[in-house]
C-alpha positions as CSV (number, residue, x, y, z in Angstrom):
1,X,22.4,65.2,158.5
2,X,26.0,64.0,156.9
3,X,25.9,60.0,157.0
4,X,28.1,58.5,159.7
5,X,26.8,61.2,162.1
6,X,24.4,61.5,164.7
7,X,22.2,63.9,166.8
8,X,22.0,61.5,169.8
9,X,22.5,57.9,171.1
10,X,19.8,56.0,172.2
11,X,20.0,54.9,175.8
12,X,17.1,53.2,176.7
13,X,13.8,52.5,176.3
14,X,11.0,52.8,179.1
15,X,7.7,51.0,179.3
16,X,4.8,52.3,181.3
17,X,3.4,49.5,184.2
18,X,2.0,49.4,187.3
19,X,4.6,47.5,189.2
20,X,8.2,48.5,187.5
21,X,10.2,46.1,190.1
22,X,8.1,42.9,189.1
23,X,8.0,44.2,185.4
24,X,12.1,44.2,186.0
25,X,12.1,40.7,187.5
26,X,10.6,39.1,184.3
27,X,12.8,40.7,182.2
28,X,15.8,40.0,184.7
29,X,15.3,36.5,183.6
30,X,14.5,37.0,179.8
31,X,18.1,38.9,179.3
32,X,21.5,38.7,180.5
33,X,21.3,42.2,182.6
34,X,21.5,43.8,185.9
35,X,19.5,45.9,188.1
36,X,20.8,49.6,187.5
37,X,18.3,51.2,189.4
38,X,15.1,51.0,191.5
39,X,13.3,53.0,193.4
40,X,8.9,52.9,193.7
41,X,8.3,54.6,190.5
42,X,11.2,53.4,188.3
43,X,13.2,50.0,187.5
44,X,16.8,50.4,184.9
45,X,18.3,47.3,184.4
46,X,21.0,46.3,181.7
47,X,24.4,47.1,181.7
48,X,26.2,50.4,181.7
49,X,27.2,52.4,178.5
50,X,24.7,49.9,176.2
51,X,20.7,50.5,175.3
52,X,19.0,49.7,178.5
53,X,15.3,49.3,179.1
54,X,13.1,51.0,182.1
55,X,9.7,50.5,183.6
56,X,7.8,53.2,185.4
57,X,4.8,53.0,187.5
58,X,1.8,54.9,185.8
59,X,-1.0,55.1,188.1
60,X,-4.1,53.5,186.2
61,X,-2.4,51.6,183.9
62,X,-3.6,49.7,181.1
63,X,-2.3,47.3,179.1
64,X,-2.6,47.5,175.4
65,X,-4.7,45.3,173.4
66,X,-3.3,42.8,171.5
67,X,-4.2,42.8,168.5
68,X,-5.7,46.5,168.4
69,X,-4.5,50.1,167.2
70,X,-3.7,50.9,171.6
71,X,-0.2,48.7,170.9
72,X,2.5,51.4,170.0
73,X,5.5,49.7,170.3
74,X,7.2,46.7,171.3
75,X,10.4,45.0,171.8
76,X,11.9,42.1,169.7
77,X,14.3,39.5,170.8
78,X,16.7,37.3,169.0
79,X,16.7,33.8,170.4
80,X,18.7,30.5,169.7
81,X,15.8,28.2,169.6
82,X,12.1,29.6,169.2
83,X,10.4,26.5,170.9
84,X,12.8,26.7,173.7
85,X,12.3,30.3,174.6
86,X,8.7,30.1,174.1
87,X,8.6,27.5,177.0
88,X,10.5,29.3,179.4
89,X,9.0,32.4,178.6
90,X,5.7,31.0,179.0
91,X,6.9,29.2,182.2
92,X,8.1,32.5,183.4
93,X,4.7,34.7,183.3
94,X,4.5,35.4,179.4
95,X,1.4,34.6,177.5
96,X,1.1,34.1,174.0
97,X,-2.2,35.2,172.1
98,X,-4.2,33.5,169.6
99,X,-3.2,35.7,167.4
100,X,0.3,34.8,165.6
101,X,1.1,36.6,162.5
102,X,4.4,35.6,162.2
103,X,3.7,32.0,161.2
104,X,7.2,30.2,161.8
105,X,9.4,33.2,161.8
106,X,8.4,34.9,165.1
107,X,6.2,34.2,167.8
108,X,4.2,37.1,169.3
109,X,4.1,36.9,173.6
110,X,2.7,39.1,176.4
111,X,4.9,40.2,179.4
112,X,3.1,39.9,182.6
113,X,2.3,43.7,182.6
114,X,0.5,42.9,178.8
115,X,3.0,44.3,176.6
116,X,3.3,42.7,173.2
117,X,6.6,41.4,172.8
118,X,8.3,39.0,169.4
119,X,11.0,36.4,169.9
120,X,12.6,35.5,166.8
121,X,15.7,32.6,166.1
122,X,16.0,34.8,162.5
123,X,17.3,38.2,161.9
C-alpha cells in the first residue's frame, strides 16, 4: 500500500443489541447526531458523509462482561469536562463499573445495552 492511499473509508460502526431504537436514543443524547435510519432490526444515526454508528437487534443478546476477555471493542469519547459527562451519562442510563483502569485519564462506562464505553477530557 503507497502512504497517502487507501483501500476503503470507514463508514460506521455497528453494535449488536436487543433494542437498536432505545440503544439509538442514549446515544442520541451522548452526541450531537441525527436519526439516519430505523427500522425493527436496525438504528443509523450521525450525519451524512462522516463515520456513523448503528445498532442491530440480535436475537439473544448478551452483553459483554466488563472486565472479561467477551469485550471486543468499544467506543471512546472526547469530552470537555470528565466529571460533567460522567454525571449526565450516568443520569442518562450509563453505569460505570468498579473497575477503572484509567485512574484520572479516562473513565470506563456501560451503555444501557452493557457495552463498555471510555470518556476522556485528554487526547
Amino acid at each position: 500500500m503507497i502512504i497517502g492511499v487507501s483501500i476503503a473509508k470507514l463508514t460506521c460502526a455497528v453494535m449488536d443489541c436487543a433494542d437498536p431504537k432505545a440503544l439509538a436514543a442514549f446515544y442520541l443524547q451522548l452526541l450531537d447526531a441525527e436519526v439516519l435510519f430505523e427500522d425493527d432490526t436496525y438504528s443509523f444515526i450521525g450525519h451524512r458523509g462522516q463515520v456513523n454508528i448503528a445498532f442491530q437487534r440480535v436475537d439473544g443478546y448478551q452483553p459483554p462482561v466488563w472486565p472479561g476477555p467477551g469485550k471486543q471493542t468499544h467506543l471512546d469519547f472526547r469530552v470537555p469536562d470528565l466529571t460533567e459527562a460522567e454525571r449526565a451519562l450516568l443520569a442518562l442510563g450509563a453505569v460505570k463499573p468498579d473497575f477503572q483502569p484509567g485512574e484520572d485519564k479516562w473513565t470506563v462506562l456501560l451503555d444501557p445495552a452493557g457495552h463498555p464505553f471510555c470518556i476522556t477530557a485528554s487526547w
